[in-house]
N, C-alpha and C positions, 0 to 999 in steps of 0.2 A: 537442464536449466529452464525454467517457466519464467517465461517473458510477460510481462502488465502493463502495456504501456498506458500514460497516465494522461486520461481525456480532457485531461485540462487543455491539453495543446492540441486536442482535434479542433476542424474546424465547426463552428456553435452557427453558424449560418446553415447548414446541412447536418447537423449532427447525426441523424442518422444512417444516411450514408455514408459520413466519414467512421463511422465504429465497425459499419458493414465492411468496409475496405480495410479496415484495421485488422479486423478476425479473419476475412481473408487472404489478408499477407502474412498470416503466422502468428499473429497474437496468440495466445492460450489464455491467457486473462486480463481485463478490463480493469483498470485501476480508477476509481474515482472519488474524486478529493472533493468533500463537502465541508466548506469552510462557513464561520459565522459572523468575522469581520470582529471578533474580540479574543478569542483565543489565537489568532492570528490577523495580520493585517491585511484580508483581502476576505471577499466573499464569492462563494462559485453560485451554487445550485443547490436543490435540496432534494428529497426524495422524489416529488412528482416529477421532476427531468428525468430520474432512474426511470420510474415506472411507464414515462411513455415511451423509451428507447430498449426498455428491457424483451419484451417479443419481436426485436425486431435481429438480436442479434444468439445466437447458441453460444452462449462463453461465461465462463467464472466472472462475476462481478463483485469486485474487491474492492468495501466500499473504506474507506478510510476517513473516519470523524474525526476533524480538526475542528472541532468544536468542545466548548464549558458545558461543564456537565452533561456527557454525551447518553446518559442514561436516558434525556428526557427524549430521544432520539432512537434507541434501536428497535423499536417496533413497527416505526413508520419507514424505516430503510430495510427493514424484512421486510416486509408485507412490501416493498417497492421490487424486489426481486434479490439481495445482496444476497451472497452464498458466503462470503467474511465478510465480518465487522471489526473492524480495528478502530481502538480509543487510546489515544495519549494518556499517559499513567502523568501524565503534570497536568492533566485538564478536570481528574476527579477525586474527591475526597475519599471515593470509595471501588477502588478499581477492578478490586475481587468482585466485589457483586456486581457491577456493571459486565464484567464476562460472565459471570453467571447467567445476567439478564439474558445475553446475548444466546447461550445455549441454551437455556429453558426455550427461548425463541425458535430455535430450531435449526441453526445456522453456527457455521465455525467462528471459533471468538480470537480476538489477537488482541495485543498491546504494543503499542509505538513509543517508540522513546527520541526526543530529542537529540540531538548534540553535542546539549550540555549538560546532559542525563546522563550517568551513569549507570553499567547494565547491572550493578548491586542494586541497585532504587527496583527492579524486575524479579529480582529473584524467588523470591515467595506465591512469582504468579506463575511463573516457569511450566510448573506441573499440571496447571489448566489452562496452557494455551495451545490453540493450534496455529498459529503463525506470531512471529515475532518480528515489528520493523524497524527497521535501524535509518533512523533519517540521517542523511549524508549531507546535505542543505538542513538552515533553517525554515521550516515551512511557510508556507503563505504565499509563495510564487514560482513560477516556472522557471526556469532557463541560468538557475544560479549553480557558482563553480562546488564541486565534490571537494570534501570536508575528509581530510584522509584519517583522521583518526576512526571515523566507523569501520574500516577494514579491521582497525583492534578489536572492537566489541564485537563486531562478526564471528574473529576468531573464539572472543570469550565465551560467545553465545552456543558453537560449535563445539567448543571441549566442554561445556557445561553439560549441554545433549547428549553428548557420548558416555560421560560420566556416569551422569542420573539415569541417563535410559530412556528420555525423554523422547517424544516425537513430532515438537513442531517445526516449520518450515519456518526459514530467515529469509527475511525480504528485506532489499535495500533498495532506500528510493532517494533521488537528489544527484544533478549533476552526471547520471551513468554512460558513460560512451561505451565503445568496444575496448578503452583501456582501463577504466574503472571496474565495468561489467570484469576485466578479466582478473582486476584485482581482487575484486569481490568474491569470486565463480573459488579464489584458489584461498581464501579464507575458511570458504565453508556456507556461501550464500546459495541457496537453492530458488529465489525469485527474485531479479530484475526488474524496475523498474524505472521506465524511461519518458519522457514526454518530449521534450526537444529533438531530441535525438531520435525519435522515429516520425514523428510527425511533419520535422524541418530537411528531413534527409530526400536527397531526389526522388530515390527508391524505397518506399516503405520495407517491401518485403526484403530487402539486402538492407537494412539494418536491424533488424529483426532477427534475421540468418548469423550477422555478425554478431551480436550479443549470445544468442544460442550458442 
């Protein structure tokens, strides 16, 4: 299981120490939510916050655009350090080519789907992606309860892979404890991600360990 946890709930008064102490409790990858305050109701950061915290840590940086029309976007969050780019398939008129953009770029592409997304509304992208998220919360803030229907789509997304023969990884984010994470893990999810729950926990690195 590849753990993400998500920087939104590090602390932004030190942030780079706080990512530093995150990759060394076990992190494997850095989730980071770039919101634009219309595709969703809140705004984070943009790529120059990647880019000045990106040499400062050795870890996958998963960058995840919560943002309209995320196309105008994936070249300045490559060129900030992102190793995946994920885009909401409800935020583009055109979502095949926006993963396209993303791998001409030179970098892994995914698609996120909502809640109230259906994982049919994905299917046609399936065969060119290399990660797939399954939001468990609606997005735009931290700390809200797991939406248990994405453990179905998890599933759906998992015997669709096996079927087809596909190879990308399913990532669930929203609401993940060590009892969701376990619901998730026995679906078929292969990356975690968590913000509350590892950043609010006593011991970073033993919640980390429990979701693993």
């Amino acid at each position: 299981m590849i753990i993400a946890p998500s920087i939104l709930s590090a602390d932004f008064s030190r942030l780079g120490d706080s990512l530093k102490e995150t990759v060394d409790a076990g992190a494997d990858w850095l989730h980071i939510d770039m919101m634009d305050g219309t595709f969703v109701p809140n705004i984070s950061f943009g790529p120059m916050v990647m880019a000045a915290v990106r040499p400062l840590v050795d870890c996958v940086f998963d960058c995840h655009l919560m943002i309209d029309q995320p196309e105008r976007y994936i070249q300045a969050v490559v060129d900030a350090g992102a190793d995946y780019v994920t885009i909401h398939v409800e935020a583009t008129a055109h979502p095949h080519r926006a993963i396209q953009m993303i791998k001409q770029a030179g970098v892994k592409a995914g698609v996120v789907i909502n809640p109230g997304t259906p994982v049919s509304a994905i299917e046609p992208l399936l065969a060119d992606c290399d990660l797939v998220l399954v939001m468990s919360v609606n997005p735009g803030f931290g700390g809200q309860k797991f939406i248990p229907n994405a453990v179905d789509k998890v599933a759906q997304l998992a015997h669709i892979r096996q079927e087809k023969g596909y190879d990308y990884l399913i990532e669930v984010d929203g609401g993940i404890n060590e009892q969701t994470g376990a619901q998730c893990k026995a679906a078929g999810a292969d990356v975690l991600v968590a913000g509350s729950y590892v950043y609010k926990h006593a011991n970073m690195r033993q919640a980390i360990d429990s979701l693993r």
